[in-house]
N, C-alpha and C positions, 0 to 999 in steps of 0.2 A: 418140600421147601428147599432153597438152594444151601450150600452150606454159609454162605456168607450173614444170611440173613438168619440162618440156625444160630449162627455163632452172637451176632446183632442180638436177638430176640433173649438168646441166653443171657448174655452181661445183662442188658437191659431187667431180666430178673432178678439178678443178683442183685442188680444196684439198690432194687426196690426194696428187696429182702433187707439189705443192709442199712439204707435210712430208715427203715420200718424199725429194726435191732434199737437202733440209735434213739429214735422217739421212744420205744418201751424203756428202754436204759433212766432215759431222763424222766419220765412220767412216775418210774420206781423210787428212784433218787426223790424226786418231791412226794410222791406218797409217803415215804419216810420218815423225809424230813419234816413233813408235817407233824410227825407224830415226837418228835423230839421238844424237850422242853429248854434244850438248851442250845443259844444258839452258835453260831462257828465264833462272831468272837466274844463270848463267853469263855469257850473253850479254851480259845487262846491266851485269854487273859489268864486262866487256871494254870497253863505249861508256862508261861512266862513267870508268873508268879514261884512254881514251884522248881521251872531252872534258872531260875536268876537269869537272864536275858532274854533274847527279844525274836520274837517269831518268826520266820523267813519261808516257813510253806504250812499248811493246812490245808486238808481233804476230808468231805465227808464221803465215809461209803457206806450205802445201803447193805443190811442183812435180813433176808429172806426171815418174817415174823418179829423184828425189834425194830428197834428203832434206830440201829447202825452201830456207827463210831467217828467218832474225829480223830484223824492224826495231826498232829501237828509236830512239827521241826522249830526248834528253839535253839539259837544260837548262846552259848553265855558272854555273859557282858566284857570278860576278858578273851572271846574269842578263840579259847584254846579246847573247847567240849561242843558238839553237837547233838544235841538231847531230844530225843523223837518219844513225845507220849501217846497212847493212844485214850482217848477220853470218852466218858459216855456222856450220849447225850439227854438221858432223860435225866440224870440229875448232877452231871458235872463232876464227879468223882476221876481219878484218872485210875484206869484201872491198870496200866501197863507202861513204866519208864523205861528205857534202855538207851545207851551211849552207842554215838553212829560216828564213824570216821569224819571229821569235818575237812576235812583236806580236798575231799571231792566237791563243799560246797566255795571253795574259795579261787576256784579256777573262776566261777562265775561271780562271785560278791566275797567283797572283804570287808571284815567287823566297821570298820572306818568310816563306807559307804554307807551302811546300817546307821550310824550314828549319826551321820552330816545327814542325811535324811528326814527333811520337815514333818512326812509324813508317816507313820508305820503302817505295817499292812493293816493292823483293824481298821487305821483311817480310807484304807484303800474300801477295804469290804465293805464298808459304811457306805461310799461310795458310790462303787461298784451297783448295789443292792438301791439305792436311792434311786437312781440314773434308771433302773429295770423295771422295777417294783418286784423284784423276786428275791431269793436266797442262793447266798455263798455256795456253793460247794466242790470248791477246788481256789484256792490262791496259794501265788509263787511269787517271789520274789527273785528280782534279775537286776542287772546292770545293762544300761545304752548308753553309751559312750562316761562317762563319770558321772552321770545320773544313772539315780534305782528306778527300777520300774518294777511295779507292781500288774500279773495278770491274774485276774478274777473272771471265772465258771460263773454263771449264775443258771438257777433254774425255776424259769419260771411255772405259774398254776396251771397254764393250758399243756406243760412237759415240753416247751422249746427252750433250750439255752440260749445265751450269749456271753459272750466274752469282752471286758472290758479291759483295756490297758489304763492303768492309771497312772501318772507321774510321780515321783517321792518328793519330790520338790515343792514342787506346790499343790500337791494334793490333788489335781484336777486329770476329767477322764482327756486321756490323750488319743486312743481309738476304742472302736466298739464293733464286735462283728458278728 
């Protein structure tokens, strides 16, 4: 085989390997998630509740034999604590709080945009999860020009994702991919 075409035949392996990685990953993620009784914003409403303010990211990650975890990032309502729980999902208890530097999340959103904000990210996940027929498992919270934007993971039954961009403003999906 000439080398060009060695080199060709290689990537072409690799690439396959690695969307193959990628479908197992999200296939796992819904296997999961399936098995959770609680859902992301459930979760989020448990860290919002228990840091007094308002959510700005949530993830769920699959663990090999349970049923995961959610993190979620809670900003508080005076804006000066950034509060990361990590929660369980079969029955909503948080099993782990700790204070995170918010300084790195205010280069991208400031408490202010948060609040002038029609929509919050569960309405985004709401959303998000409507638009797909699947489940959350990953939203962020961002700024585009003095609107928030919300990006939402979903993962669907057959193990493909999509990503929907929502708007804060009026709540509605602004792209999907």
């Amino acid at each position: 085989m000439k080398p060009k075409a060695l080199v060709l035949a290689t990537a072409m392996t690799v690439g396959c390997a690695i969307t193959a990685s990628y479908a197992a990953e999200a296939a796992r993620e819904d296997a999961a998630l399936s098995r959770a009784k609680v859902s992301m914003n459930q979760a989020i409403t448990v860290a919002e509740e228990q840091g007094s303010g308002q959510a700005i990211d949530a993830e769920y990650t699959p663990k090999s034999g349970s049923a995961g975890i959610y993190d979620v990032k809670v900003l508080t309502m005076d804006g000066k604590k950034l509060l990361d729980f990590n929660i369980n999902p079969e029955n909503g208890r948080v099993l782990k709080a700790t204070r995170e530097r918010a300084g790195k999340v205010f280069t991208r959103i400031k408490p202010k945009d948060l609040q002038n904000a029609q929509t919050p990210l569960k309405g985004a996940i709401k959303t998000a999860e409507a638009q797909t027929g699947g489940k959350a498992v990953r939203a962020d919270t961002d700024r585009k020009g003095d609107t928030v934007r919300y990006t939402v993971k979903v993962v669907m039954a057959d193990g493909k994702t999509q990503t929907i961009n929502v708007n804060g403003a009026d709540g509605k999906v602004a792209s999907a991919r």
